[in-house]
C-alpha positions as CSV (number, residue, x, y, z in Angstrom):
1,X,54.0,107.8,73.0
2,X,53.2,108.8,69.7
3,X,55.0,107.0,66.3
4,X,56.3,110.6,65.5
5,X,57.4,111.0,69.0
6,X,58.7,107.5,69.5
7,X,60.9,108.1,65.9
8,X,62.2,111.6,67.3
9,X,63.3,109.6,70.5
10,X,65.1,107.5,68.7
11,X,66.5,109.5,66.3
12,X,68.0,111.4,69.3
13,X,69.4,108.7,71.4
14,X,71.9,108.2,67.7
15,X,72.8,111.4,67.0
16,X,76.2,112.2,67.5
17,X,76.7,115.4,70.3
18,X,77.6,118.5,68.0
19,X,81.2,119.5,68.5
20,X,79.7,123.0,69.7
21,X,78.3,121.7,72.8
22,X,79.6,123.0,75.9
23,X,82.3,120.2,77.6
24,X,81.1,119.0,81.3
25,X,84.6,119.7,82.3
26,X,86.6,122.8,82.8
27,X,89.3,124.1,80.8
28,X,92.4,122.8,81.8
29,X,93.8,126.5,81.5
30,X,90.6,126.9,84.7
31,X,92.4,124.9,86.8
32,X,95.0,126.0,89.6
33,X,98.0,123.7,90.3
34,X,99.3,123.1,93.9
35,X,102.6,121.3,93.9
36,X,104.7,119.8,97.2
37,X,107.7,118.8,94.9
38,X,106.3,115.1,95.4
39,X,103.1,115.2,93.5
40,X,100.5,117.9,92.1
41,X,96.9,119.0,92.5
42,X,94.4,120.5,90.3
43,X,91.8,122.6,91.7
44,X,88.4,123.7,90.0
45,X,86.9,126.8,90.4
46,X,84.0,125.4,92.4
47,X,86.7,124.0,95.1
48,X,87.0,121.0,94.4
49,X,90.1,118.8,93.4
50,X,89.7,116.9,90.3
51,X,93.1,115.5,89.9
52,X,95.8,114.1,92.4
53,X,97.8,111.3,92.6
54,X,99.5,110.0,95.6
55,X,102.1,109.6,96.9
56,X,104.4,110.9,93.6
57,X,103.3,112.3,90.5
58,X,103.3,109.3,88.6
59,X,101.3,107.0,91.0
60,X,97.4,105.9,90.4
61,X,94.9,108.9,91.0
62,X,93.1,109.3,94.3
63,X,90.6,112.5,92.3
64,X,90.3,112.2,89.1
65,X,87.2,113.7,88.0
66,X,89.3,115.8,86.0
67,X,89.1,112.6,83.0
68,X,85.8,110.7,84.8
69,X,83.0,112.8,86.6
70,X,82.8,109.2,88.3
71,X,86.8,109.1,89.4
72,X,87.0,111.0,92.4
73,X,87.2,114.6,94.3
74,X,87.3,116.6,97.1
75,X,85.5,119.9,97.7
76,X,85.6,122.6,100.2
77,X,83.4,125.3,99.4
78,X,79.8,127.4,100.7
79,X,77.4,124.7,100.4
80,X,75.2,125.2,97.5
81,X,77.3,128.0,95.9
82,X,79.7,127.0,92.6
83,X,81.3,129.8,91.6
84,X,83.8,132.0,94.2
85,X,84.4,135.7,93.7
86,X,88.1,135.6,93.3
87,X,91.0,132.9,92.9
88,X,94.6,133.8,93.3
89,X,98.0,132.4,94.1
90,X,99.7,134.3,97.2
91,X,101.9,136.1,96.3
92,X,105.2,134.7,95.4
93,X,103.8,131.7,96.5
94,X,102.0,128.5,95.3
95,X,99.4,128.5,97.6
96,X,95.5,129.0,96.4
97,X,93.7,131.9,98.1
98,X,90.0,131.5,96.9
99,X,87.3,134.6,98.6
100,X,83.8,133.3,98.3
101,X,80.5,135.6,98.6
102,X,77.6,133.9,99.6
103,X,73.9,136.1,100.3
104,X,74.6,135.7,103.9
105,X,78.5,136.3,104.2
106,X,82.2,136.1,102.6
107,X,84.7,133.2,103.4
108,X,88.4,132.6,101.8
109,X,89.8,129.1,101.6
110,X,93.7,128.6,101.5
111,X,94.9,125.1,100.0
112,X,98.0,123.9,99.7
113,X,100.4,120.8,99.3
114,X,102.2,121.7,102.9
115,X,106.3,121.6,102.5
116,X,108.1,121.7,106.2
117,X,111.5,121.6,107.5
118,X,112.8,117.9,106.8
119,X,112.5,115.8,110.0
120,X,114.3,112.4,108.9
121,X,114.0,109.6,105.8
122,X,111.0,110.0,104.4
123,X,109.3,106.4,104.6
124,X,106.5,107.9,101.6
125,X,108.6,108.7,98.8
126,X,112.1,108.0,99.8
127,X,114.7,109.9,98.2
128,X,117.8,109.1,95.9
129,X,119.4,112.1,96.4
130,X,120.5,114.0,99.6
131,X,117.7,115.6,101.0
132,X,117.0,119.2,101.0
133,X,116.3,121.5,104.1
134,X,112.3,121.6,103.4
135,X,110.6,118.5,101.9
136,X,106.5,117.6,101.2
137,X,104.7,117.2,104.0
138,X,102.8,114.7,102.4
139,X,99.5,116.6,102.7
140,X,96.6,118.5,101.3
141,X,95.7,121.8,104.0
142,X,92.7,123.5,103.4
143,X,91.9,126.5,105.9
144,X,88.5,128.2,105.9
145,X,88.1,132.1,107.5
146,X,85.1,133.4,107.6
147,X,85.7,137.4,106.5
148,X,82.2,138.7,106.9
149,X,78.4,137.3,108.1
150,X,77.8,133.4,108.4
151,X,78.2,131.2,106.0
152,X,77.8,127.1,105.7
153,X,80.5,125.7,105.2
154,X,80.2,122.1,102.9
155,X,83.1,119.3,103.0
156,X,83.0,116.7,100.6
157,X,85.6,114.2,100.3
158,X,85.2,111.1,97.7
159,X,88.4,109.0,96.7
160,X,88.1,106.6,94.0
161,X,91.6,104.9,93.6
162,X,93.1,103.6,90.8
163,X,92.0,105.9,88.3
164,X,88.5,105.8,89.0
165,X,88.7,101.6,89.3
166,X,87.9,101.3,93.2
167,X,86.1,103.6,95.6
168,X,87.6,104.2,98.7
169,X,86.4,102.1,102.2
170,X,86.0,104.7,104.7
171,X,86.2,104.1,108.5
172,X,85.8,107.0,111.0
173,X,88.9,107.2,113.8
174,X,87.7,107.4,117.1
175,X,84.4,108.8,119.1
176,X,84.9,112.6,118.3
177,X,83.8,112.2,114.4
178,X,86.6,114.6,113.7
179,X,88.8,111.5,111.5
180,X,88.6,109.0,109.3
181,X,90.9,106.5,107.4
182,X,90.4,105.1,103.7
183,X,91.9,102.5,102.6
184,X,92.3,100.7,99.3
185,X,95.2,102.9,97.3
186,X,98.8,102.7,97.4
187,X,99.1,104.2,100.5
188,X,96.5,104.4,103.7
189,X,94.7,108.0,104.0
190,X,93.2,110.2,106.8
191,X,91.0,112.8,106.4
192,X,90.9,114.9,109.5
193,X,88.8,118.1,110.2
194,X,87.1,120.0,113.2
195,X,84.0,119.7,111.3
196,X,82.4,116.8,112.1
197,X,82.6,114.5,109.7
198,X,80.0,111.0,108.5
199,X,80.2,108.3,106.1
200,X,77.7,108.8,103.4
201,X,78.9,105.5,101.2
202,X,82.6,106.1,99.5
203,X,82.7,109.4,100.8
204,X,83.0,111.5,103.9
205,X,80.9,115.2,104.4
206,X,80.9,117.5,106.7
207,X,78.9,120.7,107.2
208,X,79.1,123.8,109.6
209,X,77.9,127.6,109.7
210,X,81.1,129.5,110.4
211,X,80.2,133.1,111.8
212,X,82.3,136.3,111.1
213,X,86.2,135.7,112.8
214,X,85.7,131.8,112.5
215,X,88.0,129.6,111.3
216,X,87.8,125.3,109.8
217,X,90.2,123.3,108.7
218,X,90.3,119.9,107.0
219,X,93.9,117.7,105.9
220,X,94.1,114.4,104.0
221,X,97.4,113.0,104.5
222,X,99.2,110.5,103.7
223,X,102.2,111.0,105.9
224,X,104.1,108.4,107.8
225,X,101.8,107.5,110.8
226,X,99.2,109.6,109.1
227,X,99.7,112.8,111.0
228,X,98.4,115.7,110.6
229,X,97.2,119.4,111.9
230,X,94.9,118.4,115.2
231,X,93.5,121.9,115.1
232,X,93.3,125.5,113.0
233,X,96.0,126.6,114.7
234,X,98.4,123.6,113.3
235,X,97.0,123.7,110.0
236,X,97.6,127.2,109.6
237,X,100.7,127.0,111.0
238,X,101.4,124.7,108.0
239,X,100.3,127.0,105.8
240,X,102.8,129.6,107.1
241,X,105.6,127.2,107.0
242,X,104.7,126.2,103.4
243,X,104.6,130.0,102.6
244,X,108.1,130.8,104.2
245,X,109.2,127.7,102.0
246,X,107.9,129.4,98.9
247,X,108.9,133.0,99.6
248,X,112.7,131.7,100.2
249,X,113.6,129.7,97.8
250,X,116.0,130.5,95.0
251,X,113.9,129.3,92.6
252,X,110.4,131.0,91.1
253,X,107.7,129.0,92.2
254,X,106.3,128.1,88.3
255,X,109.6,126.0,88.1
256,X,110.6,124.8,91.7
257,X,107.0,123.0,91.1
258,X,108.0,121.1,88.2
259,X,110.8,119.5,90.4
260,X,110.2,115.8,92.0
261,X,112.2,116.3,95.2
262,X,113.6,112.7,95.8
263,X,115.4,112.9,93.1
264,X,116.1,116.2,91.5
265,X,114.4,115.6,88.5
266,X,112.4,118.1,86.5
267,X,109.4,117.5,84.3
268,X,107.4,119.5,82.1
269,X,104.1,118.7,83.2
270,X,102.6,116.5,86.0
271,X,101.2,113.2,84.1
272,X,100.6,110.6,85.3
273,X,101.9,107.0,84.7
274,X,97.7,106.1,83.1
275,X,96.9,102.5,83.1
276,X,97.0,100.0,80.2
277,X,93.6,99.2,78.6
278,X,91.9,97.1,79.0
279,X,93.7,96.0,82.1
């Protein structure tokens, strides 16, 4: 290396990123924001969440690549394609409808933070007021449909707890490669899908070519017993429930979202309770 070239090296490496660079990250005003009255999700346009915190809005970050490309996500999306051809909230609704176009075919993913009828104390988040008829599900849905063609379908799920402090440990559930646990938040996770899943270090992937009619699923939960959707058919049907939920409430659905179920109380935005630093 030359001294002029050695100097401009170095001169680089100091200089201070101009103000007119583009961010890494999205506008926040980019993001969609999925709600189950518990806690809250941001979505990117590429699919992926960057920000969720479980199990309440004020808990440690499972995704938070929203802050830290390094804290965490979880993407469901045409492998090797970034940007989808339309994103919109069904209507009435706070559920995302995302329509992809790939050179082969056309997919939409639905995602959702499932709410269901309420089937006893809930163990996650207990409440301090009486509970309503519906409550969170304690779940992130995501249904694929392929609309048109084939198109590969890419999963990719990476937890790092804590606000980006600790990876996740992953273990896969059984011989069928259709679930696995991760452990090391506040509260144990599964990831289960009817793709088949693998353990690539702290996260899980899956990948299939879905042809025209086709349908995929895939649900972290972090439910009592960790249940979850065992097929399409459930997860969809999760998806309807959380739409009926939606469509009948009193409330619009851009303030019933605000609302943190156990106890009634209503905030302006979902923050999180961020860690002291250093810790």
């Amino acid at each position: 290396m030359s001294d002029a070239t050695q100097e401009a090296s170095q001169a680089g490496a100091g200089a201070v990123q101009s103000a007119a660079a583009p961010s890494p990250f999205p506008p926040i005003a980019d993001y969609a924001f999925l709600s189950n009255c518990h806690t809250g999700a941001l979505v990117a346009a590429d699919g992926a969440i960057d920000w969720l915190c479980v199990p309440a809005f004020d808990s440690p970050s499972i995704f938070g690549s929203l802050l830290d490309r390094q804290a965490g996500f979880f993407r469901v999306a045409p492998y090797g394609i970034n940007h989808p051809a339309s994103r919109v909230y069904e209507p009435g609704t706070n559920i995302l409808l995302t329509t992809w176009k790939t050179p082969m075919g056309w997919i939409e993913v639905r995602d959702a933070l499932t709410m269901g009828p309420y089937s006893g104390d809930d163990g996650v988040t207990p409440h301090t007021r009486p509970p309503a008829d519906d409550d969170g599900d304690h779940m992130l849905v995501r249904t694929v449909r392929c609309l048109d063609g084939r198109v590969e379908v890419e999963l990719v799920c990476e937890p790092v707890v804590d606000y980006g402090r600790t990876p996740a440990e992953w273990t896969l559930v059984g011989n069928d490669r259709h679930a696995a646990d991760a452990t090391g938040g506040l509260v144990p996770m599964r990831l289960r899908s009817d793709l088949n899943l693998g353990i690539e270090g702290n996260r899980v992937r899956g990948r299939h070519v879905l042809e025209e009619g086709e349908r995929a699923y895939c649900c972290l939960t972090w439910a009592d017993g960790l249940v979850a959707p065992e097929d399409v058919d459930e997860a969809e049907a999760r998806i309807v429930a959380t739409r009926t939920f939606w469509q009948q409430s009193k409330s619009i659905p851009s303030r019933l979202v605000s609302i943190f179920r156990p106890s009634q109380v209503q905030f302006c935005t979902p923050v999180a309770r961020m860690p002291k630093w250093p810790p």
